[in-house]
gemmi code that builds the backbone of each chain (N, CA, C; Angstrom):
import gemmi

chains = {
    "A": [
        ("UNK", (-44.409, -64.198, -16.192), (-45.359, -64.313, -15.080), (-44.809, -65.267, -14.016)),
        ("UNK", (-45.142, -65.122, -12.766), (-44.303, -65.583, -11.490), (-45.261, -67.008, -11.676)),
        ("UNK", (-46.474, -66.890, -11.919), (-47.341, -68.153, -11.700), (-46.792, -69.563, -13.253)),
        ("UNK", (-46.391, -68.731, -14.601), (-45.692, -69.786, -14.955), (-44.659, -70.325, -14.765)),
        ("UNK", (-43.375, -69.286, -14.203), (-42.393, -69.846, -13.809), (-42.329, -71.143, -12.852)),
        ("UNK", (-42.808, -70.842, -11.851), (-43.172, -71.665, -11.026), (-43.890, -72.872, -11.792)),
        ("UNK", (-44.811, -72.626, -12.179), (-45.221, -74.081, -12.670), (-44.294, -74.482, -13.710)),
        ("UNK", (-43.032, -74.083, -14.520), (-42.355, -74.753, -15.148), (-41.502, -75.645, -14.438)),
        ("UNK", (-41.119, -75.219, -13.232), (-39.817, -75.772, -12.368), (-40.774, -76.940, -11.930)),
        ("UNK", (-41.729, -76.842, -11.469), (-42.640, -77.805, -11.158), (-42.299, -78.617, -12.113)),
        ("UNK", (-43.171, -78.966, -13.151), (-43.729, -79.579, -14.409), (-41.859, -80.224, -14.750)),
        ("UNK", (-40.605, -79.566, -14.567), (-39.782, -80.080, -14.820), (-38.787, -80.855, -13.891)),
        ("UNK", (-39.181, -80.803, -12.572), (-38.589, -81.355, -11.730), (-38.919, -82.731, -11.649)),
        ("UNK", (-38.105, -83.767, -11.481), (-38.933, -85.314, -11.621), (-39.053, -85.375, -10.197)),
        ("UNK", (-40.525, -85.862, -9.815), (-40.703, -85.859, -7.860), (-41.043, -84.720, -7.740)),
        ("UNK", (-41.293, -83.776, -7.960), (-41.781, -82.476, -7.403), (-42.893, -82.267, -7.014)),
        ("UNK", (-43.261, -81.803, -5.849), (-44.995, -81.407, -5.086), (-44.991, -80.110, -5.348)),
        ("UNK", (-44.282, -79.670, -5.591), (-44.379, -77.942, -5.824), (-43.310, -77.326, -5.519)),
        ("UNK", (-43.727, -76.013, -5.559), (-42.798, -74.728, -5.499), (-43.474, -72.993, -5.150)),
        ("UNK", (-42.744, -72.726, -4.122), (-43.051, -71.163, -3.826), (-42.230, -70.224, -3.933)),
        ("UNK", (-42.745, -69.256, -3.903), (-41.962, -67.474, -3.709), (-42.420, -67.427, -2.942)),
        ("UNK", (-41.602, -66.833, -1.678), (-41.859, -66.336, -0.247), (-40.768, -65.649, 0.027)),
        ("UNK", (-41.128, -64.658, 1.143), (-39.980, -63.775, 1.460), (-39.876, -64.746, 2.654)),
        ("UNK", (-38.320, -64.030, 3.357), (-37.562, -64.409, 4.670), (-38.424, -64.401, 5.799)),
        ("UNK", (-39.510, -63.335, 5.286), (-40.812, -63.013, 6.688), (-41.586, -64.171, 7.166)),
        ("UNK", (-41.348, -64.908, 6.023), (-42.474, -66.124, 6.073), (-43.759, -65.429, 5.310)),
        ("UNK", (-43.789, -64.385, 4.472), (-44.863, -64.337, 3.884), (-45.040, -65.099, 2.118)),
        ("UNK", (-45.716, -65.624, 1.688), (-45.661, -66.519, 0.466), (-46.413, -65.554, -0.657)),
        ("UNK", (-45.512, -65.185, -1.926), (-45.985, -64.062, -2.574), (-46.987, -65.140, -3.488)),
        ("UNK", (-46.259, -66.486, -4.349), (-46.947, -67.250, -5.219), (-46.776, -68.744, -5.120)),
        ("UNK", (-47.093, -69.654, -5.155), (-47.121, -70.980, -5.415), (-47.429, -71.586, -6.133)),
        ("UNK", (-47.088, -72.945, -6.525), (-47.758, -73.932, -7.273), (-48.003, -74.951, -6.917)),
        ("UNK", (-48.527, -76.008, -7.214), (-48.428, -77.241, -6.461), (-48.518, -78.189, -7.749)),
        ("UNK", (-47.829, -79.757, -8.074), (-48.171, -80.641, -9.086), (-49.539, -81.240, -8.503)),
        ("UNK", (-50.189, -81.265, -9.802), (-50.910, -82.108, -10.062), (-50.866, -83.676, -9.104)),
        ("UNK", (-52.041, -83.669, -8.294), (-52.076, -84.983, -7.749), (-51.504, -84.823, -6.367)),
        ("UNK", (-51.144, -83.603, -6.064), (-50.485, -83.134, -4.857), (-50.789, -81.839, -4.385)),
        ("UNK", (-52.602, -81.549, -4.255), (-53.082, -80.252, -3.938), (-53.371, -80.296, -2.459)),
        ("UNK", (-53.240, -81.442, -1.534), (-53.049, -81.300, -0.584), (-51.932, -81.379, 0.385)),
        ("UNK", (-50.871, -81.009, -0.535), (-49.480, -80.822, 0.148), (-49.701, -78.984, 0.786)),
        ("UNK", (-49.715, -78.559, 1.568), (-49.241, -77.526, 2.102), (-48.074, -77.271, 1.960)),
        ("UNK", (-47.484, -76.611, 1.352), (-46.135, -76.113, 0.829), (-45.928, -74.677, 1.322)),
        ("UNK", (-47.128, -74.030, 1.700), (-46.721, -72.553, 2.390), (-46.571, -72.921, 3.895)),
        ("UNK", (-47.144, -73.893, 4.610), (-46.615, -74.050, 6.097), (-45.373, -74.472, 5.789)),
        ("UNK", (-45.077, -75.334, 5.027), (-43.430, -76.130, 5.081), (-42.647, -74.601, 4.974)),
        ("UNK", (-42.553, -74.014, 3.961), (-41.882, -72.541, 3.748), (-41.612, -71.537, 5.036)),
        ("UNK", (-42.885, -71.660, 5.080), (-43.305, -70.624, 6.457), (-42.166, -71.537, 7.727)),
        ("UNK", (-42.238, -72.678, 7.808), (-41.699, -73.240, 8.991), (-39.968, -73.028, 8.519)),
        ("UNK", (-39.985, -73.141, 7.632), (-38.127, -72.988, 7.324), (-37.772, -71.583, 7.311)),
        ("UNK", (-38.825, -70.883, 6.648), (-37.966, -69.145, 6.647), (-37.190, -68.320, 7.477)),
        ("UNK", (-37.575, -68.512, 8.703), (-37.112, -68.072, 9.684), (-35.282, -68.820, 10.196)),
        ("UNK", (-35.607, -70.079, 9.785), (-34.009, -71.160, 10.090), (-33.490, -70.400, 8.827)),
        ("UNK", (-33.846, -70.029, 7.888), (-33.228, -69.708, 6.292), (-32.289, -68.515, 7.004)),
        ("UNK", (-32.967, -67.656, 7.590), (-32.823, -66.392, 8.269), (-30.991, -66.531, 8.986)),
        ("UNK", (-31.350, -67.452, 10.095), (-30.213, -68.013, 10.931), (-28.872, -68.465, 9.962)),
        ("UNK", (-29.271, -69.297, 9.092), (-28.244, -69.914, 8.368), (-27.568, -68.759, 7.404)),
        ("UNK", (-28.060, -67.768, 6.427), (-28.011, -66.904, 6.402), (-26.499, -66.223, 6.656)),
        ("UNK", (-27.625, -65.875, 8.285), (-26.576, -64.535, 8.790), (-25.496, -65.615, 9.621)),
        ("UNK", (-25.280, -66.771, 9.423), (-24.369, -67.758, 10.180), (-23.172, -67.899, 9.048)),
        ("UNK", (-23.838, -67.672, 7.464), (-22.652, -67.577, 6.526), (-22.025, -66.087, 6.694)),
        ("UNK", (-22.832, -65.150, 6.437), (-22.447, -63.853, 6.934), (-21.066, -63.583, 7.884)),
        ("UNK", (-21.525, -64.269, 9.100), (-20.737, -64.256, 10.588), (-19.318, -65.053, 9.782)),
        ("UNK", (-19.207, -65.730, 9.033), (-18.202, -66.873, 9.033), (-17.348, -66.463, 7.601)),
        ("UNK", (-18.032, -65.396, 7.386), (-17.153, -64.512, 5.915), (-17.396, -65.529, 5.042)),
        ("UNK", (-18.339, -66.513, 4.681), (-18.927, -67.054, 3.711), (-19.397, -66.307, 2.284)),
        ("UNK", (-19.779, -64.959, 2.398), (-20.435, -64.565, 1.769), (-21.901, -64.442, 1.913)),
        ("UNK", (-22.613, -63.972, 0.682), (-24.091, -64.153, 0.568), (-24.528, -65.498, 0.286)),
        ("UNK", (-25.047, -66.198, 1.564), (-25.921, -67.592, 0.942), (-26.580, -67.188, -0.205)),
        ("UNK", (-26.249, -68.678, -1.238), (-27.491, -68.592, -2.025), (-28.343, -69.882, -2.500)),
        ("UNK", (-27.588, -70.740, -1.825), (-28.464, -72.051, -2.164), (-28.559, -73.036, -0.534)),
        ("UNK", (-30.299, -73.445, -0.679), (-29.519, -74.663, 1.006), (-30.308, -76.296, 0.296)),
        ("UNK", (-30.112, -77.025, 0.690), (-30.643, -78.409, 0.282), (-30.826, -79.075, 1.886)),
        ("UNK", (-31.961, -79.467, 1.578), (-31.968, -80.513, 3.081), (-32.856, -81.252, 2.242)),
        ("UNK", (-32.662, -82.663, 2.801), (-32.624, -84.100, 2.449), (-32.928, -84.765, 4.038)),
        ("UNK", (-34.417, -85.333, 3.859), (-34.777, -86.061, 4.716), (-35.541, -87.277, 4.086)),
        ("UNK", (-35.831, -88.209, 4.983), (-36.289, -89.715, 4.256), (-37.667, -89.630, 3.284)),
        ("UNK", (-38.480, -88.711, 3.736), (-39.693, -88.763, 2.722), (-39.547, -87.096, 2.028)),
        ("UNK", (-38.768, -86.474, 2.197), (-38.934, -85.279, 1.115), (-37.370, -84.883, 1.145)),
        ("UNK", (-37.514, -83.821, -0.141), (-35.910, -83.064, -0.540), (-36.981, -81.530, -0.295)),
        ("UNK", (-36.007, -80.508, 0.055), (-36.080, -79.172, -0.121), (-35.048, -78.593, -0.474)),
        ("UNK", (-35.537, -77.677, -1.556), (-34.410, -77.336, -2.397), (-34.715, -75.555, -2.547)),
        ("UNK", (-33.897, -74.798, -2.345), (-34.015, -73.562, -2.062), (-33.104, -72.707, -2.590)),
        ("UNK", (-33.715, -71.536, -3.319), (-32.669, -70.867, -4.466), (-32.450, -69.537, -3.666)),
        ("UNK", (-31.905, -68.881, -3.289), (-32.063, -67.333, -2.412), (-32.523, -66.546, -3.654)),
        ("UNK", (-33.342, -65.584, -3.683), (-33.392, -64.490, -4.985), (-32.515, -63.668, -4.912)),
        ("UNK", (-32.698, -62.753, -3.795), (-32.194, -61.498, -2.815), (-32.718, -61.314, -1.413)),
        ("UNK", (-32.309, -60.587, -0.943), (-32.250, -59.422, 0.667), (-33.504, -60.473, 1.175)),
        ("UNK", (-34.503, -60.088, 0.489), (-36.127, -60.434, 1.055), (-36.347, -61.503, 0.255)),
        ("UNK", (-36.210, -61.956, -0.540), (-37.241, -63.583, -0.650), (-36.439, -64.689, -1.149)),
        ("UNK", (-36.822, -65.794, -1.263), (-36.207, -67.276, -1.769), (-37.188, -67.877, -2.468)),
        ("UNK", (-36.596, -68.841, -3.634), (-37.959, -69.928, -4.158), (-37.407, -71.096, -3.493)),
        ("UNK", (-38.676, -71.725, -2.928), (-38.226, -73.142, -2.501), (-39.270, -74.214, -3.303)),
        ("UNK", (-38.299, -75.906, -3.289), (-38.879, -76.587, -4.079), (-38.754, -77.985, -3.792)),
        ("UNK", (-39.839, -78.035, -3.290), (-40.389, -79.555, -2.470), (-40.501, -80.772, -3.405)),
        ("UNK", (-39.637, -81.890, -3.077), (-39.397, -83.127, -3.525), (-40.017, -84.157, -3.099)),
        ("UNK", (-40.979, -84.817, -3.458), (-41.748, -86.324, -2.768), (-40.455, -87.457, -2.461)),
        ("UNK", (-39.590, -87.475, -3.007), (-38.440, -88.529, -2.985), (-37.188, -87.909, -2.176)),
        ("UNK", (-36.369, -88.794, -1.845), (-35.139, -88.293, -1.451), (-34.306, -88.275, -2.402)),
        ("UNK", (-34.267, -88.539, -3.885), (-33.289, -89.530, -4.943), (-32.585, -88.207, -5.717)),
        ("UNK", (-32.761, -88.361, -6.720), (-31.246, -87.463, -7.555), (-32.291, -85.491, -7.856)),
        ("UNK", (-31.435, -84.911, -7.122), (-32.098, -83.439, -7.450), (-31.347, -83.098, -8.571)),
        ("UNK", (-30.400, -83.148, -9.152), (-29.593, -82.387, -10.041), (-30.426, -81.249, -11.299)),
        ("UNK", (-31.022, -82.478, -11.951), (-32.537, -81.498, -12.630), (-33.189, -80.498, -11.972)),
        ("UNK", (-33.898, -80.668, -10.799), (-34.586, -79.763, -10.301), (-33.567, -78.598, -9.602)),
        ("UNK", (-32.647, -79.127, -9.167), (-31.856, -77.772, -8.490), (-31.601, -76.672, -9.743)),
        ("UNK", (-31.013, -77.301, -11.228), (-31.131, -76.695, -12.319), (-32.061, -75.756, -12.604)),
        ("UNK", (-33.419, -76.476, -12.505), (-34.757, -75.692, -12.683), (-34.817, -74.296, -12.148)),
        ("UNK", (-34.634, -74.446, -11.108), (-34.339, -73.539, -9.963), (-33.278, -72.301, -10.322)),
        ("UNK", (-31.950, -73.166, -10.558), (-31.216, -71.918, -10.836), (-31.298, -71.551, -12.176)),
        ("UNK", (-31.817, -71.754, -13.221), (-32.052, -71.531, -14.404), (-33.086, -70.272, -14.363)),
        ("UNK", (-34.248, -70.557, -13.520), (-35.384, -69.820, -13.204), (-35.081, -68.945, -12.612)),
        ("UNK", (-33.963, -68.634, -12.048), (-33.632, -67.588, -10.805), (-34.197, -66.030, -11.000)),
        ("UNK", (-33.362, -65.788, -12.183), (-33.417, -64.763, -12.620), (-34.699, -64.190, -13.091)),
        ("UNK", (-35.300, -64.476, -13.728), (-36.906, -64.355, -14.171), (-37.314, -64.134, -13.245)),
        ("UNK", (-37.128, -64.880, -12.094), (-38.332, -64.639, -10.875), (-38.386, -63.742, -10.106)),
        ("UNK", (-36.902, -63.119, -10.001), (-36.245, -62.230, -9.535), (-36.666, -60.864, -10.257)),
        ("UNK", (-36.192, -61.085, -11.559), (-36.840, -59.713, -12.219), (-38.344, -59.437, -12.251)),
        ("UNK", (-39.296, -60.659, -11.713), (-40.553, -60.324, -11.705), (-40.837, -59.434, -10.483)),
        ("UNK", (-40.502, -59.408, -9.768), (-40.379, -59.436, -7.855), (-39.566, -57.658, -8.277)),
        ("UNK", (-39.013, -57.190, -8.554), (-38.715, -55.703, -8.529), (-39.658, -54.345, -9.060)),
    ],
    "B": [
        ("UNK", (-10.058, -95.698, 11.738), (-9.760, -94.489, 13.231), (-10.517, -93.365, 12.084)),
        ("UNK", (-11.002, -92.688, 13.083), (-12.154, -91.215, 12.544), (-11.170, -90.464, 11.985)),
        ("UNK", (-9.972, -89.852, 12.573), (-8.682, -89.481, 11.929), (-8.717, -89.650, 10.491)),
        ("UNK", (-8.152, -90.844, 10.600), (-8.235, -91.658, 8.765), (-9.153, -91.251, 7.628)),
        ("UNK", (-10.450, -91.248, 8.420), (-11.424, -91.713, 7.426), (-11.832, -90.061, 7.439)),
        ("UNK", (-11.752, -88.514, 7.873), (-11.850, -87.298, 8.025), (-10.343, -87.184, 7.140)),
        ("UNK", (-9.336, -87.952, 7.178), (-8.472, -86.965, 6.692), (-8.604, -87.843, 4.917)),
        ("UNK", (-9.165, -88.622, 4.857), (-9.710, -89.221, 3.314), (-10.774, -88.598, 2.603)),
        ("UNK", (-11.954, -88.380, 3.853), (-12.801, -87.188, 3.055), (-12.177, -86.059, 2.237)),
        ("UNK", (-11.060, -85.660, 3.412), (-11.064, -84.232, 2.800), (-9.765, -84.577, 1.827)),
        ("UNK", (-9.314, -85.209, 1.453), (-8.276, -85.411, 0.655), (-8.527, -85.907, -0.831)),
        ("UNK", (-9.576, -86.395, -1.050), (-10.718, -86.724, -1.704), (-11.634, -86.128, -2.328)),
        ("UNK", (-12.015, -85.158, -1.930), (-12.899, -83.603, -1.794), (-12.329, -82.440, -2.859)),
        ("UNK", (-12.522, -82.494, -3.566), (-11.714, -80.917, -4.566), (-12.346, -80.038, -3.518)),
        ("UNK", (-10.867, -79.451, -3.553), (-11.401, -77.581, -2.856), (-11.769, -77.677, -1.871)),
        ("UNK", (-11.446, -79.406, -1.105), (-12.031, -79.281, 0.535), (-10.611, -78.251, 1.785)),
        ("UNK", (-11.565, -77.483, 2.312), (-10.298, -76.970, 3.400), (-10.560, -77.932, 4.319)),
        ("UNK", (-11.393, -78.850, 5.013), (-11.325, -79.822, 5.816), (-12.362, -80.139, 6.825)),
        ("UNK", (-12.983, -81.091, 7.103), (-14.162, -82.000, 7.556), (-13.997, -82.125, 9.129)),
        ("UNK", (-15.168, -82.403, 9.604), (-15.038, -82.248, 11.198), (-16.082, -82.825, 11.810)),
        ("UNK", (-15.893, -83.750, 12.310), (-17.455, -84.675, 13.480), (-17.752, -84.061, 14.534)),
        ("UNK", (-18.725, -83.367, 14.307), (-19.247, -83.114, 15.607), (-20.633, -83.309, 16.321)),
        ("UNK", (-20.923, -83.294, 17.345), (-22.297, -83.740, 18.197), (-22.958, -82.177, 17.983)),
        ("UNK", (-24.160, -82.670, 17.847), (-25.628, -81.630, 17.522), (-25.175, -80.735, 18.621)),
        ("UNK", (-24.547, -80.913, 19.944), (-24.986, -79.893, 21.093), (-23.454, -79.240, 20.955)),
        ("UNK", (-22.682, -78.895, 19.447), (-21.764, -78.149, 19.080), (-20.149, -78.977, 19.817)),
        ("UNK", (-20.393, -80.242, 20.165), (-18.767, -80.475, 20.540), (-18.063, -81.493, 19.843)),
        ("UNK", (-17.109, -80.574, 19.093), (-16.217, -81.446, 18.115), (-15.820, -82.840, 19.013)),
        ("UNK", (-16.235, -83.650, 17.578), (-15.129, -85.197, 18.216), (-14.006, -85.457, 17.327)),
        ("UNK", (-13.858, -84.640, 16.781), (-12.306, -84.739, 15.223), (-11.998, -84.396, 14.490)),
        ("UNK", (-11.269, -83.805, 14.116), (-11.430, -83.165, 13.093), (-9.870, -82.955, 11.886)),
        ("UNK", (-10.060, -82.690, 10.331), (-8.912, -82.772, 9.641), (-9.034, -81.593, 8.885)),
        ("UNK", (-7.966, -80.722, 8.635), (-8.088, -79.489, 7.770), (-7.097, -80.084, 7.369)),
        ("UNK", (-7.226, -79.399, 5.781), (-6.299, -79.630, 4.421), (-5.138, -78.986, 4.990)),
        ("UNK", (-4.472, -79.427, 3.962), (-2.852, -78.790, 4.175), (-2.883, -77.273, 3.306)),
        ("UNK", (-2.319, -76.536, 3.819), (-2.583, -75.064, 3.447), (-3.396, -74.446, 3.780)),
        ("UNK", (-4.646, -75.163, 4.383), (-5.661, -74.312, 5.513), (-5.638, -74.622, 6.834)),
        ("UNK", (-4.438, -74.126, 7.367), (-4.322, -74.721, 8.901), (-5.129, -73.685, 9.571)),
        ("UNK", (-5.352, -72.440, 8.590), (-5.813, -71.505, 9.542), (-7.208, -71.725, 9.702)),
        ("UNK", (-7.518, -72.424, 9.312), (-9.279, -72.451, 8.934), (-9.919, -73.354, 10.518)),
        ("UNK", (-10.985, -72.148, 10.742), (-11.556, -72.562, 12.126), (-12.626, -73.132, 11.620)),
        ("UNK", (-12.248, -74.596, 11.596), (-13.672, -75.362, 10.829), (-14.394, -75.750, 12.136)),
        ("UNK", (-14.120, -75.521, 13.797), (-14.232, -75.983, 15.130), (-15.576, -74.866, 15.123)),
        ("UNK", (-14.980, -73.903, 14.842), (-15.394, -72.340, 15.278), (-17.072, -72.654, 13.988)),
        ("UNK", (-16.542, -72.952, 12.743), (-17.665, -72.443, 11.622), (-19.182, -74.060, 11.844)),
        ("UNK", (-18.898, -75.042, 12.537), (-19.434, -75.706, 12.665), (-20.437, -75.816, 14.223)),
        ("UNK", (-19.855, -75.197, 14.708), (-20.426, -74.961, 16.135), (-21.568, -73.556, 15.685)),
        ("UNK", (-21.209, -72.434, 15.059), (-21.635, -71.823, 14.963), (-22.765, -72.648, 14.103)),
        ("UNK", (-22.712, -73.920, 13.395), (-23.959, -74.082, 12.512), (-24.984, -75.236, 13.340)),
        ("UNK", (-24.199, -75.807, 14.122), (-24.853, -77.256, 15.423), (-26.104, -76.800, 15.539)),
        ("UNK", (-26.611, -75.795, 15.868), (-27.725, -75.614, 17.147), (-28.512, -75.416, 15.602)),
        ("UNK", (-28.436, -74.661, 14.684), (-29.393, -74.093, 13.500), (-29.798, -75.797, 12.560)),
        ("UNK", (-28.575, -76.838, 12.899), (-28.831, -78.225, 12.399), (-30.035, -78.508, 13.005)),
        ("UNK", (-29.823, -78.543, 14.480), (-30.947, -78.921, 15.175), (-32.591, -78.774, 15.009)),
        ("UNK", (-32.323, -76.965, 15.058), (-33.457, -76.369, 14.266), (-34.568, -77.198, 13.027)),
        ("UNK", (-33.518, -77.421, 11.881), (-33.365, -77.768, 11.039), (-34.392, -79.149, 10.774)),
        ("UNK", (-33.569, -80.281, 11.957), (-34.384, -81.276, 11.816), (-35.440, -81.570, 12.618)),
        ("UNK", (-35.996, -80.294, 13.702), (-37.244, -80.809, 14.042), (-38.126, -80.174, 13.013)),
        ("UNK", (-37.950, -79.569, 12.425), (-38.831, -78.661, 11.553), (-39.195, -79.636, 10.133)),
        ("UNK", (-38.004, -80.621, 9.753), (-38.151, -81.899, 9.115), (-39.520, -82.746, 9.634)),
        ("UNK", (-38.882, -83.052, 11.250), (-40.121, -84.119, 11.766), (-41.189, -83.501, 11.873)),
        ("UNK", (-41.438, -82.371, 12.086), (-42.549, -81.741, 12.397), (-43.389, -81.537, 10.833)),
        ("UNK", (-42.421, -81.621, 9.692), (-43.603, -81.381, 8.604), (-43.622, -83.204, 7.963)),
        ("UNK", (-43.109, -84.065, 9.125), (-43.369, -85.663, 8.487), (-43.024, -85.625, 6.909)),
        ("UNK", (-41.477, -85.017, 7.641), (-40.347, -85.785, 6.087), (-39.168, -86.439, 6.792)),
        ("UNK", (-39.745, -87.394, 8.289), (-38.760, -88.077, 8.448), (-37.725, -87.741, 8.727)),
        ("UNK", (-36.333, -88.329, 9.691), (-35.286, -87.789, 9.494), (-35.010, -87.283, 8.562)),
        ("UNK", (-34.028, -86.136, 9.100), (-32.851, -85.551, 8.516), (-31.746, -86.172, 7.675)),
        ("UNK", (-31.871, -86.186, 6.950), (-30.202, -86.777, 5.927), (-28.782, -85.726, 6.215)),
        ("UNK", (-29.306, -85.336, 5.150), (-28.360, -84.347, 4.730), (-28.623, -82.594, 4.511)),
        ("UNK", (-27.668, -81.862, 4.833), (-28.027, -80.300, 4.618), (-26.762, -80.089, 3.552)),
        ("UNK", (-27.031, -79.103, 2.450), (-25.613, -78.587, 1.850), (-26.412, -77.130, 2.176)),
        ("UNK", (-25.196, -76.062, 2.127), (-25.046, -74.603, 2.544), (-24.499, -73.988, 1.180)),
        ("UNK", (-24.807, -73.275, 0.235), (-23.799, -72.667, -0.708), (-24.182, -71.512, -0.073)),
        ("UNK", (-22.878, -70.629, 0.242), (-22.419, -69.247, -0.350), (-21.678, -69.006, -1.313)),
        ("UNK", (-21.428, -67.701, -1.539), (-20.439, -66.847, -2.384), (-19.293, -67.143, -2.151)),
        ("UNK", (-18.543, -67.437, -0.941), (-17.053, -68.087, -1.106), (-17.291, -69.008, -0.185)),
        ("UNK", (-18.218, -70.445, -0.093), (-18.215, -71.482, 0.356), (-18.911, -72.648, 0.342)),
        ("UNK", (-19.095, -73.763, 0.610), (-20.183, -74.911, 0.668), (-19.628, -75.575, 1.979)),
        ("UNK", (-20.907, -75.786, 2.496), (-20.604, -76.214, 3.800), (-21.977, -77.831, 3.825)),
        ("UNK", (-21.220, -79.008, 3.499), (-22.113, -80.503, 3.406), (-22.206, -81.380, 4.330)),
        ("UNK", (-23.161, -81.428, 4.787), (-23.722, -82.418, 5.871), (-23.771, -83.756, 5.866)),
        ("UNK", (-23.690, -84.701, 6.516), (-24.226, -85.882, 6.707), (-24.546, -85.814, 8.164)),
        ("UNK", (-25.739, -86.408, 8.383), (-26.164, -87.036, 9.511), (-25.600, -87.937, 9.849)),
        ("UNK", (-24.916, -88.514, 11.004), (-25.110, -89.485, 11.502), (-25.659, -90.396, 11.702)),
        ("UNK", (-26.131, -89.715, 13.363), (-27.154, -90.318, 14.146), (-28.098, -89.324, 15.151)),
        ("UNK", (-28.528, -89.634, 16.006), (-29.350, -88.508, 16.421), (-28.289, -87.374, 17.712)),
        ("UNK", (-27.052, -88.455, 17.816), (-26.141, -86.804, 18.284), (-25.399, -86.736, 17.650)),
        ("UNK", (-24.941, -87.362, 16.384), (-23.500, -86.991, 15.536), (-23.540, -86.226, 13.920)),
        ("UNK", (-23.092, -85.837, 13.767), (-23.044, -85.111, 12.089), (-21.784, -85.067, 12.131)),
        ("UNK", (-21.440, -85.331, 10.315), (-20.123, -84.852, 9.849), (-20.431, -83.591, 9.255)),
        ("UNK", (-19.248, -82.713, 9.160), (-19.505, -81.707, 7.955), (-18.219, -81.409, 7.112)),
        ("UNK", (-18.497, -81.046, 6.262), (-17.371, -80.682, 5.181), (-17.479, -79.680, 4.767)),
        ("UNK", (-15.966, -78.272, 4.488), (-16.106, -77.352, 4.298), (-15.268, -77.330, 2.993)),
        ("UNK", (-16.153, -76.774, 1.995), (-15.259, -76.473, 0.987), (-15.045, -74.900, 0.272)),
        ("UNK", (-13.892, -74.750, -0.207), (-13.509, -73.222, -0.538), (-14.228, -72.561, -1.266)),
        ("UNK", (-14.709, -73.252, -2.630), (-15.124, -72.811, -3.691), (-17.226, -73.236, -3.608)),
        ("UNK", (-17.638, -72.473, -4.479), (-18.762, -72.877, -4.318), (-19.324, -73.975, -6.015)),
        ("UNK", (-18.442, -74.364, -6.332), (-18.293, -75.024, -7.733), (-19.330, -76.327, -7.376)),
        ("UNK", (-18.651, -77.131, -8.165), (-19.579, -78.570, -8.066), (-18.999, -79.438, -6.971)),
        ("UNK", (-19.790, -80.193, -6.446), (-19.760, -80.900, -4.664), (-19.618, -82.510, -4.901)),
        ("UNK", (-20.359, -82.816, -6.116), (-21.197, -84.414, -6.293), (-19.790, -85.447, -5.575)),
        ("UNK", (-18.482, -84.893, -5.909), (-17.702, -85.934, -5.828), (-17.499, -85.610, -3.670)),
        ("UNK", (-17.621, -84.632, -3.378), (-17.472, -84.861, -1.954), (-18.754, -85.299, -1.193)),
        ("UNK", (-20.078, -84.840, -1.778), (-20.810, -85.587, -1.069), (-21.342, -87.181, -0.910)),
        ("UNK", (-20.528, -87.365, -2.190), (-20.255, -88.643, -2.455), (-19.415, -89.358, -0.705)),
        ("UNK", (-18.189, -88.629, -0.894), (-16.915, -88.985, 0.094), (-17.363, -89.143, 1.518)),
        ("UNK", (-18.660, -88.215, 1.394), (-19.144, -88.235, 2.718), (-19.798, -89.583, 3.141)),
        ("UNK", (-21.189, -89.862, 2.204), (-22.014, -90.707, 2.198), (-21.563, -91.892, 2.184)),
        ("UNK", (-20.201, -91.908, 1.730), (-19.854, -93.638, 1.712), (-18.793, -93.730, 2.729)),
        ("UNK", (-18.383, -92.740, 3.602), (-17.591, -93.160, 4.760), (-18.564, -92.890, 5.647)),
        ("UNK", (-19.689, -92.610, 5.543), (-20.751, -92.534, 6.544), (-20.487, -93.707, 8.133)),
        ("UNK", (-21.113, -94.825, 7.100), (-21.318, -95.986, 7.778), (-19.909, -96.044, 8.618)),
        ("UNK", (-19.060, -95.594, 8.133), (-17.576, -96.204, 8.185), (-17.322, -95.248, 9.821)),
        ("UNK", (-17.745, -93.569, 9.738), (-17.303, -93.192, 10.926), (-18.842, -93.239, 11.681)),
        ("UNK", (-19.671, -93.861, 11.464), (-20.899, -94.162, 12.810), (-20.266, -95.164, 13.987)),
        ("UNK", (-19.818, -96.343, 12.875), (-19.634, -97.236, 13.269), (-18.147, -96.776, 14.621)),
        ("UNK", (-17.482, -96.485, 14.234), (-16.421, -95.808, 15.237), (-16.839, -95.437, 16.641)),
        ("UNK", (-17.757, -94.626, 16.061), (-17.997, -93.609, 17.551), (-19.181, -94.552, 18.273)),
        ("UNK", (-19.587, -95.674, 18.326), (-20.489, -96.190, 19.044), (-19.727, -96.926, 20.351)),
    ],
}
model = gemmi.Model(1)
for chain_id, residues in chains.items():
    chain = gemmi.Chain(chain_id)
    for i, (resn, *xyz) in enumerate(residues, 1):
        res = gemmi.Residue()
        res.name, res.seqid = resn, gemmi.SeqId(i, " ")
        for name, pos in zip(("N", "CA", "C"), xyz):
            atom = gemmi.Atom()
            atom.name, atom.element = name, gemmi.Element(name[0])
            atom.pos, atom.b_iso = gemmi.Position(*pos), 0.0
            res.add_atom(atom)
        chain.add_residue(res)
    model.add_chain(chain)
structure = gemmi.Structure()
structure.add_model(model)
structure.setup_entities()
């Protein structure tokens, strides 16, 4: 189920406010949010990056990079951490801290696949 | 000298083809490619990413996570790692492989201070 996955990456990320499935459209298929953090909006944050996801993207594309599949941005009060699935959607995964992602990026790519095969 | 401390990043860096300072509004101030990637338009692949940085970090301030730090990029044949500067400078680092980074973003973060201080 897309709704436990998600709450596992949650529940295992240390710092985590949550996590979504959303396509490139900016539309958000599922979410979660931790505990103690139900007023984080995590589908505007998504919604506001999908479209830059889009750009960066087709900027690896242009540069014979290949298929993006991971982006990290790191700012002073949050981490975003973003797994590509395929074509149409990404999970992204919002950090309260700026400090060590290594776990949670794990989460993420560990989860990939599951979430992916849920989504077909 | 920025020289120095770009051609230490990338020398430093497993699998770096080579690092490059440039200002948000896409104009290189330096830059070092590895030896054996002379061909590599790291001028060309960083300009093409300037303006989507930009993007990037108002969409940060705008969801009040504070500056911008850092961006990493994985594709299929690349990683492309950020440091911020300042509010017109970024370094970036391009590396070949999309393997593990920790030791270059390391290289980055601690010559940080080292090439701000330069360009003021």
């Amino acid at each position: 189920m897309l709704a436990d996955l998600l709450q596992t990456i949650v529940e295992n990320s240390p710092g985590a406010k949550g996590a979504i499935l959303m396509g490139f459209d900016g539309i958000a298929v599922m979410q979660h949010v931790a505990a103690g953090y139900e007023d984080t909006d995590i589908e505007s944050l998504a919604m506001e990056y999908s479209f830059r996801f889009i750009d960066l993207r087709k900027a690896a594309e242009a540069l014979d990079m290949g298929d993006m599949t991971d982006i990290t941005i790191k700012a002073e009060r949050g981490t975003v951490i973003v797994r590509v699935l395929s074509e149409e959607y990404f999970v992204a995964l919002l950090l309260g801290q700026a400090g060590h992602f290594g776990k949670s990026r794990w989460m993420l790519r560990s989860n990939a696949q599951a979430l992916s095969s849920q989504l077909t």
